[in-house]
C-alpha positions as CSV (number, residue, x, y, z in Angstrom):
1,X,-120.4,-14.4,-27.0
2,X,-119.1,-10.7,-25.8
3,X,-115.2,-11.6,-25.7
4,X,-112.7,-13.0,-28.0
5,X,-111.8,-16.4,-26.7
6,X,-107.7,-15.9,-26.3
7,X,-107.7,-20.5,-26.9
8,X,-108.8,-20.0,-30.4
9,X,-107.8,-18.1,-34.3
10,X,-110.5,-15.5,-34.0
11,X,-109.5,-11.9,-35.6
12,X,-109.3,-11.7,-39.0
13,X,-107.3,-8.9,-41.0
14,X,-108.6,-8.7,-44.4
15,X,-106.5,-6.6,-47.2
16,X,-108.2,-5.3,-50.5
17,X,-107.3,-2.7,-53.2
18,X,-107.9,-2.5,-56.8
19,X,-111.1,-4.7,-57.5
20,X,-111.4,-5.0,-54.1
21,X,-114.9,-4.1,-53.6
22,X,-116.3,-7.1,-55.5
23,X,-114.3,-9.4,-53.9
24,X,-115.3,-8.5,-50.5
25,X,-119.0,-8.6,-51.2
26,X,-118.1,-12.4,-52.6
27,X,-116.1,-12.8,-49.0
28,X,-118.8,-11.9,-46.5
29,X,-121.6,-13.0,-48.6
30,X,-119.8,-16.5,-47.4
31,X,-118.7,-15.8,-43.6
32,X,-121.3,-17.8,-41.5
33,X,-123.1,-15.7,-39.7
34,X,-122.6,-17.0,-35.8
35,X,-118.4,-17.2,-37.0
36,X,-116.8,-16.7,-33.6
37,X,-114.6,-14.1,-34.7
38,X,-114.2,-10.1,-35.1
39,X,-113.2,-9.0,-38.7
40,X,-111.0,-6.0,-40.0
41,X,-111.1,-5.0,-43.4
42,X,-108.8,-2.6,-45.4
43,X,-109.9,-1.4,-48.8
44,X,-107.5,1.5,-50.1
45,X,-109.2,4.2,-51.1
46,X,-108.7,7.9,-52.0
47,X,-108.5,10.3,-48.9
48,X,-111.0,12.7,-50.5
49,X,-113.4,10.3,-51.2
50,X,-116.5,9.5,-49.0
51,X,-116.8,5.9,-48.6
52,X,-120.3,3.7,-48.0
53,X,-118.1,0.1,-48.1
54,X,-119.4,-0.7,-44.7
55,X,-123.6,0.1,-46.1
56,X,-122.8,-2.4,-49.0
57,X,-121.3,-5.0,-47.2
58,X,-124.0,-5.2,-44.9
59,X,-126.6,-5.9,-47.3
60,X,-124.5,-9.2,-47.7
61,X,-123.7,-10.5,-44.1
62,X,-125.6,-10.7,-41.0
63,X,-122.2,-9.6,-39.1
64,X,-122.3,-6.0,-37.5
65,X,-120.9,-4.0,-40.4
66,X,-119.1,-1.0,-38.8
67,X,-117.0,1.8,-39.9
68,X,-113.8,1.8,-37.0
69,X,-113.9,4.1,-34.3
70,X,-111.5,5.1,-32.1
71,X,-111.2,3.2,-28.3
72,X,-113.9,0.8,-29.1
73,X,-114.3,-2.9,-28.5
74,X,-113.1,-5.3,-30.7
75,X,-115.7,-8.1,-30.3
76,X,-116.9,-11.6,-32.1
77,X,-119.9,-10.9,-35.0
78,X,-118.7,-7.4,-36.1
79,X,-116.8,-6.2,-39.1
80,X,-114.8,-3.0,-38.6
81,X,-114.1,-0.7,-42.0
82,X,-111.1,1.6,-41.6
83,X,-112.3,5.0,-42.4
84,X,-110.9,7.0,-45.5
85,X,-107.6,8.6,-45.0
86,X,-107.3,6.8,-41.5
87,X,-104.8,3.6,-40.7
88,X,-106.9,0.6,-38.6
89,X,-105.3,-1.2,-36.1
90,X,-106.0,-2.7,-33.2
91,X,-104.4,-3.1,-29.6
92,X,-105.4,-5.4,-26.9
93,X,-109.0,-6.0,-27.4
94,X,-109.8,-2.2,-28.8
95,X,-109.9,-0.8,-32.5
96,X,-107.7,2.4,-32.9
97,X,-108.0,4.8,-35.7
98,X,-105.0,6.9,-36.6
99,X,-103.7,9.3,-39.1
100,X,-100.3,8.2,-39.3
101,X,-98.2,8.3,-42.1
102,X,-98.6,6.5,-45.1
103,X,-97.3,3.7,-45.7
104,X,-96.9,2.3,-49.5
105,X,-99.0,5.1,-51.2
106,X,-102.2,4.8,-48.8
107,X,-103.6,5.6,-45.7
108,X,-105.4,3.5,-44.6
109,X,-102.5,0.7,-45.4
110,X,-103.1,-3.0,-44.9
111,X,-99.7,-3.5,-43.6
112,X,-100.2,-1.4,-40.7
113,X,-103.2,-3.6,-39.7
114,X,-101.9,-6.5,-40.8
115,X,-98.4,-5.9,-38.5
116,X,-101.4,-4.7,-35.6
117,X,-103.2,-7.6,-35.7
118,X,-99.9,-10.2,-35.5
119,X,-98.1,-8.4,-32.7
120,X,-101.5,-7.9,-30.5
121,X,-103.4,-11.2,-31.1
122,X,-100.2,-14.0,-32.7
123,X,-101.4,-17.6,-33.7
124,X,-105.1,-16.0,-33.3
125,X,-104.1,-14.1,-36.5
126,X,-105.9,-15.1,-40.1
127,X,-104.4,-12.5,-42.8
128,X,-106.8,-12.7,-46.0
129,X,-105.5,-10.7,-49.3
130,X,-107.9,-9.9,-51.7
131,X,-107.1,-8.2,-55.9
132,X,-105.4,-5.5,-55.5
133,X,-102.6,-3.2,-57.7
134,X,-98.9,-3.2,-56.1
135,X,-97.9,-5.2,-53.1
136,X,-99.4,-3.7,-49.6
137,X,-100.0,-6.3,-47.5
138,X,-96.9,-8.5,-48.3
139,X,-95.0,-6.9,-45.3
140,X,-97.6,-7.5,-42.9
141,X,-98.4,-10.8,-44.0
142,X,-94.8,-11.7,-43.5
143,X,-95.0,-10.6,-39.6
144,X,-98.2,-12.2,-39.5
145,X,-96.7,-15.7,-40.9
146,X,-93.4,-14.6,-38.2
147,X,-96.0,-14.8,-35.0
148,X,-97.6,-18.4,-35.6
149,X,-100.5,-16.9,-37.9
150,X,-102.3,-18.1,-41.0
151,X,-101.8,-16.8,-44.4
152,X,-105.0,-16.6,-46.3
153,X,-105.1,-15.4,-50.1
154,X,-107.3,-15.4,-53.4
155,X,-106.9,-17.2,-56.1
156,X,-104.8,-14.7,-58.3
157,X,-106.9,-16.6,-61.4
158,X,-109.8,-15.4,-60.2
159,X,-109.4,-12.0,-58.5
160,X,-109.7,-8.8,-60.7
161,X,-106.2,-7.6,-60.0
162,X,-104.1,-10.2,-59.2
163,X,-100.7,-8.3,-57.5
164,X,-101.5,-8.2,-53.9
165,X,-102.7,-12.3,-53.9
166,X,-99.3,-12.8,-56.0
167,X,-96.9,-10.6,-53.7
168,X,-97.9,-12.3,-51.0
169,X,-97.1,-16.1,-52.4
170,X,-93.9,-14.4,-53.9
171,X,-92.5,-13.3,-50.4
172,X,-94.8,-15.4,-47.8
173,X,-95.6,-19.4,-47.2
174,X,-99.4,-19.0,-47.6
175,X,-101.5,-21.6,-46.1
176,X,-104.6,-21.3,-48.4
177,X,-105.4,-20.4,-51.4
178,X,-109.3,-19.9,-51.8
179,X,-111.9,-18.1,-54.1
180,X,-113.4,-15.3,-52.0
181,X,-117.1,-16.9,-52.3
182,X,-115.3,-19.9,-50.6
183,X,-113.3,-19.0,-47.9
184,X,-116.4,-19.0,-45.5
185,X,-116.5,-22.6,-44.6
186,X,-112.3,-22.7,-44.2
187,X,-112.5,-19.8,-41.9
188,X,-115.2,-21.3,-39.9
189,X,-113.1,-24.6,-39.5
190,X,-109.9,-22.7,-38.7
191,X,-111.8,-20.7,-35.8
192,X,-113.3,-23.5,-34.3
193,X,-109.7,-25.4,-33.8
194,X,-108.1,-24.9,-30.2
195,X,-104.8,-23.5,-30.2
196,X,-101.4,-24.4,-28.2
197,X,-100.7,-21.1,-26.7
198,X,-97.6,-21.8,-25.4
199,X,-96.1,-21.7,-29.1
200,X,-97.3,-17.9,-29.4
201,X,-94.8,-15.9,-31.1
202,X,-92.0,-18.0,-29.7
203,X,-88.6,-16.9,-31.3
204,X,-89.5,-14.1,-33.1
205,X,-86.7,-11.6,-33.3
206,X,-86.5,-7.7,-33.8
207,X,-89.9,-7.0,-31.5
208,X,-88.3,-3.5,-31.3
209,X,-88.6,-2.6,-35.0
210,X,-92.0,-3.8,-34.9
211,X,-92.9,-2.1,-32.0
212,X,-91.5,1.7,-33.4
213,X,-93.2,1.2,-36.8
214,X,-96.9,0.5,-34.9
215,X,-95.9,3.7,-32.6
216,X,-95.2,5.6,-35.9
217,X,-98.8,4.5,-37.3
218,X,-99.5,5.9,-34.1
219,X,-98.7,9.2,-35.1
220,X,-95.5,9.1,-32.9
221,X,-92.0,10.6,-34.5
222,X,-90.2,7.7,-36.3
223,X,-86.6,9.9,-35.6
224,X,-87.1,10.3,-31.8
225,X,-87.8,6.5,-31.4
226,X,-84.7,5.6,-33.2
227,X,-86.2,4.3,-36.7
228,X,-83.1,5.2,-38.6
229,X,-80.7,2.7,-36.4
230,X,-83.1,-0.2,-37.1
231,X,-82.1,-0.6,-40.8
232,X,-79.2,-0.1,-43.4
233,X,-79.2,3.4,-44.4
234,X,-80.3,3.9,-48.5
235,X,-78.9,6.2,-50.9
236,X,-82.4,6.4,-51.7
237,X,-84.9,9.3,-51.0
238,X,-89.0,9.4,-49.7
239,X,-90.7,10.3,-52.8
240,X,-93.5,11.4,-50.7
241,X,-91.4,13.7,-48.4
242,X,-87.9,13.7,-49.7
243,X,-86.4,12.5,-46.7
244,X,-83.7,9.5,-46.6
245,X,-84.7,6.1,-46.4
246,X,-83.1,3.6,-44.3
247,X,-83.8,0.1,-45.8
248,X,-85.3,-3.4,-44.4
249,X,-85.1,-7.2,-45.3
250,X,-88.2,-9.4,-44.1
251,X,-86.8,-12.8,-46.2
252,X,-86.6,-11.9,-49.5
253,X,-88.6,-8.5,-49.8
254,X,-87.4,-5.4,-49.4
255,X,-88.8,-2.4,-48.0
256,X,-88.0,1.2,-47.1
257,X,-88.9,3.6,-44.5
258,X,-87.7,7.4,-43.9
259,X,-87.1,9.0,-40.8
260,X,-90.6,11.0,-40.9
261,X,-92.2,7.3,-41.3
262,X,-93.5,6.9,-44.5
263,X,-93.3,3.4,-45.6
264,X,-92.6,1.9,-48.8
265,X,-92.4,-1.9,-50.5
266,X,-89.8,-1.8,-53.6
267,X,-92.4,-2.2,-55.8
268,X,-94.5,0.7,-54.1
269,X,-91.1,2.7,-54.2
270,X,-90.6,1.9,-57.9
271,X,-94.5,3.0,-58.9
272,X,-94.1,6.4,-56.9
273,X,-90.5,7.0,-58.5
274,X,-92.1,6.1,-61.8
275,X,-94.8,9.1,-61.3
276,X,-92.7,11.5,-60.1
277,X,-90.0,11.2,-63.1
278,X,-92.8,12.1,-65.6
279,X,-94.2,14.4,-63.3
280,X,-90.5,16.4,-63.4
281,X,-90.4,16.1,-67.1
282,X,-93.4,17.9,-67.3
283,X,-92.3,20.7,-65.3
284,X,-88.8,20.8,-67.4
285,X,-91.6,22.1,-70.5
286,X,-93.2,24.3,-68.6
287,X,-90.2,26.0,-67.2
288,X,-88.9,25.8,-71.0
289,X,-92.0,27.0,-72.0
290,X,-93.0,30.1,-69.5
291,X,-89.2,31.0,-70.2
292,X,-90.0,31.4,-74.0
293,X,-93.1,33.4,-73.4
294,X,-91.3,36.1,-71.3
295,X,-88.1,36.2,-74.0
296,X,-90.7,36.9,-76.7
297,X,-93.0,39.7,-74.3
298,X,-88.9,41.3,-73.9
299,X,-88.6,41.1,-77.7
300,X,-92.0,43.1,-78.1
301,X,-91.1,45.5,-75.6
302,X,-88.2,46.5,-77.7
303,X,-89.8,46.6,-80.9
304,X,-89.6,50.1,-80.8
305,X,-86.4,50.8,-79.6
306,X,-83.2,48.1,-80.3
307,X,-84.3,45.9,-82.8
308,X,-81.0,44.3,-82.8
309,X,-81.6,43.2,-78.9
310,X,-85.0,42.3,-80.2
311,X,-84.6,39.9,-82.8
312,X,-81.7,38.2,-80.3
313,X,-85.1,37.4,-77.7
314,X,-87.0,36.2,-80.1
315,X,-84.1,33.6,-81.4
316,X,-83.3,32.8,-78.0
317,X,-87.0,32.1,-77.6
318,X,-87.2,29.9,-80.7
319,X,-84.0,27.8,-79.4
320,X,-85.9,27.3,-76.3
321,X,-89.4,27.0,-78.0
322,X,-87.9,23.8,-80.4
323,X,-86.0,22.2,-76.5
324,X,-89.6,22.3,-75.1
325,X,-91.0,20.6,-78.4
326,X,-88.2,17.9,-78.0
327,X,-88.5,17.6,-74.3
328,X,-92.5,17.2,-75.1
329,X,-91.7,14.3,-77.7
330,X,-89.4,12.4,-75.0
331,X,-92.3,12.2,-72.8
332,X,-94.3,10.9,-75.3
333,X,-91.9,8.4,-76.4
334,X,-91.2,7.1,-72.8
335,X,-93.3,4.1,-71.7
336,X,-93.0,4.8,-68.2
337,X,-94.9,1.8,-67.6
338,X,-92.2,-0.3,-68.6
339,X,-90.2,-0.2,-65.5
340,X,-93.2,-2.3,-63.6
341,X,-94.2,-6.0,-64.3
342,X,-96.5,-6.9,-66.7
343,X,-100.0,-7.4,-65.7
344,X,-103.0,-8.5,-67.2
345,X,-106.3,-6.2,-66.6
């Protein structure tokens, strides 16, 4: 088979993060191998960082393991990896690899594909969330869920890190919940069942929104195509470029998104907050600190000359020496990890 059959659930969006890698090698080592579907599969990882997901996978499956490229076909017995520091989505029956903003800390995002996936292919949609730290793939399960597709996730008992499985039953009706080793057999029942077309994506509201936030993991401008009006505006700013965020409501989870299109969960907003307040504390000492250094290089200069404007530098530069020492034990006092839920590793 060349084509994907538009009658029957055959493109599969899969979502991993933190112990991700594992469980992936657990999920294909279970896909049969003549499963009448094409595969996407999401694992965050750092921009810099040169990835060989799609060489290990393949020694598990006898699918077509593929990084994503750019234009091609999307077609049954191939996996497609999205490439570091690139967002995977896909659009009529192509793959397209973009370098749009981040969305929720990463690039690539599993909510960008996920939100693909639903708006170009509907009930044909299976979403699969695998461990993973935070909550990506929540939003795009949702829209996923919205356009007739199935919900897939891991058992949060047995994946590594259990946030992304659990974020997704916390916000989403999930259909299944399976141990990566045994999702296989479900998937190859689910994409061998006909589907009543006419039902796809009946009712679903607010296409428009949908449709600017895939533009802006396009790489089009979020401001020009009127992002800001879709939403309530947030008093809130982008901790990854400052810029105000206008704020959305899929059921129960909230999410944010600024006019330059960067794209944050609550939880993702809360974790990047959380960095940057230490990261400002931090600078407070070294601005305390580089000030006491140059009071006490002015208090050596006039050694020689006015003592009397010399021993006032050097106890201004004490003062600011014992503020440094106290901003210094604030930061090591302050469990910044206490403003995000408890999780076991």
């Amino acid at each position: 088979m060349s084509s994907l059959s538009p009658d029957y659930r055959n493109v599969i969006v899969v979502g991993a993060s933190a112990g991700g890698v594992e469980a992936l090698v657990e999920f294909v080592r279970g896909v049969p191998e003549d499963l009448p579907a094409a595969i996407c599969i999401v694992q965050h990882i750092p921009a810099y960082a040169r990835s060989r997901l799609d060489t290990i996978l393949q020694g598990h499956t006898k699918f077509e393991v593929r990084r994503g490229e750019d234009g091609e076909a999307l077609r049954p017995g191939r996996m497609y990896i999205a490439p570091p520091d690139h967002h995977l989505l896909v659009e009529g029956d192509r793959v397209l690899i973009t370098r749009g903003p981040r969305e929720n800390r990463f690039r690539p995002a599993v909510d960008t594909l996920f939100r693909s996936a639903a708006h170009a292919y509907r009930q044909r949609t299976i979403g699969i969330v695998l461990s993973g730290a935070l909550n990506d793939g929540t939003s795009g399960m949702w829209t996923i869920k919205r356009f007739g597709g199935l919900a897939i996730v891991q058992d949060p008992e047995e994946a590594m890190f259990s946030d992304m499985p659990e974020g997704v039953m916390k916000y989403t009706e999930v259909d299944y919940i399976r141990r990566a080793g045994d999702m296989g057999p479900l998937l190859d029942q689910l994409c061998h069942q006909r589907l009543n077309t006419a039902l796809n994506g009946r009712g679903v509201k607010n296409r428009e929104l949908l449709e600017i936030e895939l533009s802006i993991a396009k790489g089009k401008n979020g401001l020009e195509m009127g992002i800001l009006e879709q939403g309530t505006p947030s008093p809130l700013t982008c901790p990854e470029c400052h810029g105000a965020l206008t704020e959305f409501e899929e059921g129960k989870l909230v999410r944010y998104r600024c006019h330059t299109g960067h794209a944050h969960t609550a939880e993702s907003l809360l974790a990047s907050v959380t960095v940057n307040v230490e990261k400002s504390m931090w600078e407070v000492m070294r601005g305390l600190e580089e000030s006491r250094l140059v009071l006490e290089h002015l208090a050596d200069q006039m050694d020689d000359g006015d003592g009397l404007v010399a021993s006032q530098y050097r106890a201004r530069a004490r003062e600011i020496q014992e503020q440094a020492k106290r901003v210094q034990r604030l930061i090591q006092s302050t469990d910044l990890s206490e403003t995000q839920p408890r999780r076991t590793i």
